[in-house]
C-alpha positions as CSV (number, residue, x, y, z in Angstrom):
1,X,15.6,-3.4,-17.6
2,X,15.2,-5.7,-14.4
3,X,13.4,-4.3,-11.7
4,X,13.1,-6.0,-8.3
5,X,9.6,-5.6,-6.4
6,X,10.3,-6.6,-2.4
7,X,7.4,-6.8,-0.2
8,X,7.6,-5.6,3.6
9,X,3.9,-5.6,5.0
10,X,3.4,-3.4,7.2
11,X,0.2,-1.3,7.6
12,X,-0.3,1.8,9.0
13,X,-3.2,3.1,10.8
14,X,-3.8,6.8,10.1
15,X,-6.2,9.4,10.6
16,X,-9.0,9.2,7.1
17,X,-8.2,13.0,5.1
18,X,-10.5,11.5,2.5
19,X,-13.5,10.8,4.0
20,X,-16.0,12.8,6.6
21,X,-15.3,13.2,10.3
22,X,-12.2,11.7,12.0
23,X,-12.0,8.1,11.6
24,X,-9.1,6.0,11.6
25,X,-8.1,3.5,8.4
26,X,-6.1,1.0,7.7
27,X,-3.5,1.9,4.6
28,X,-0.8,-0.4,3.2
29,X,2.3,1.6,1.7
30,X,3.4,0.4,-1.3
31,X,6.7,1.3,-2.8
32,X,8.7,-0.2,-5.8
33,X,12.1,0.1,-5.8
34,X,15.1,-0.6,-8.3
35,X,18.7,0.4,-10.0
36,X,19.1,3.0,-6.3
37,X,15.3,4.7,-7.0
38,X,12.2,4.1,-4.5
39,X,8.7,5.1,-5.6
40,X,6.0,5.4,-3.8
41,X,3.0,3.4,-5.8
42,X,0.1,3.8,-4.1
43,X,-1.0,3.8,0.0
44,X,-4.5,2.2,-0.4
45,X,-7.1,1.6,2.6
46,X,-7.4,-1.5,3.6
47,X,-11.1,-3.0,5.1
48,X,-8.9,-5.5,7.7
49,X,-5.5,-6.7,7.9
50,X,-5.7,-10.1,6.5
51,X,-2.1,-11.1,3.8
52,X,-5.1,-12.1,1.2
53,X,-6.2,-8.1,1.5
54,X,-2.7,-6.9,1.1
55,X,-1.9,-8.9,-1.7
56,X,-5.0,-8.1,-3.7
57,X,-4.2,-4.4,-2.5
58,X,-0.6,-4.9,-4.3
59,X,-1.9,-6.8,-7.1
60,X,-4.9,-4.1,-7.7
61,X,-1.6,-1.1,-7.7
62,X,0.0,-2.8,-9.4
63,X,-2.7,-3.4,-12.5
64,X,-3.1,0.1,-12.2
């Protein structure tokens, strides 16, 4: 089975439900599409918006 993985970087800043008080992170949606399905993989936070830090956060869901 083929499966295509696209990349669109686009991060999100949303309100923290994880952690204590009401801070605002950085998260990076990542979805994996193929044959008309989308998945969503992961949405991890990210510490600052830099491609290296997305790519390691795609590589890391990916490993995963």
């Amino acid at each position: 089975m083929l499966c295509a993985i696209g990349r669109a970087l686009e991060r999100k800043i949303m309100e923290d439900l994880t952690g204590p008080g009401q801070e605002r992170v950085d998260r990076l949606p990542i979805l994996v599409s193929g044959q008309n399905i989308v998945k969503l993989l992961s949405v991890p936070k990210l510490h600052d918006g830099t491609a290296v830090t997305m790519t390691n956060a795609v590589v890391d869901s990916m490993d995963e």
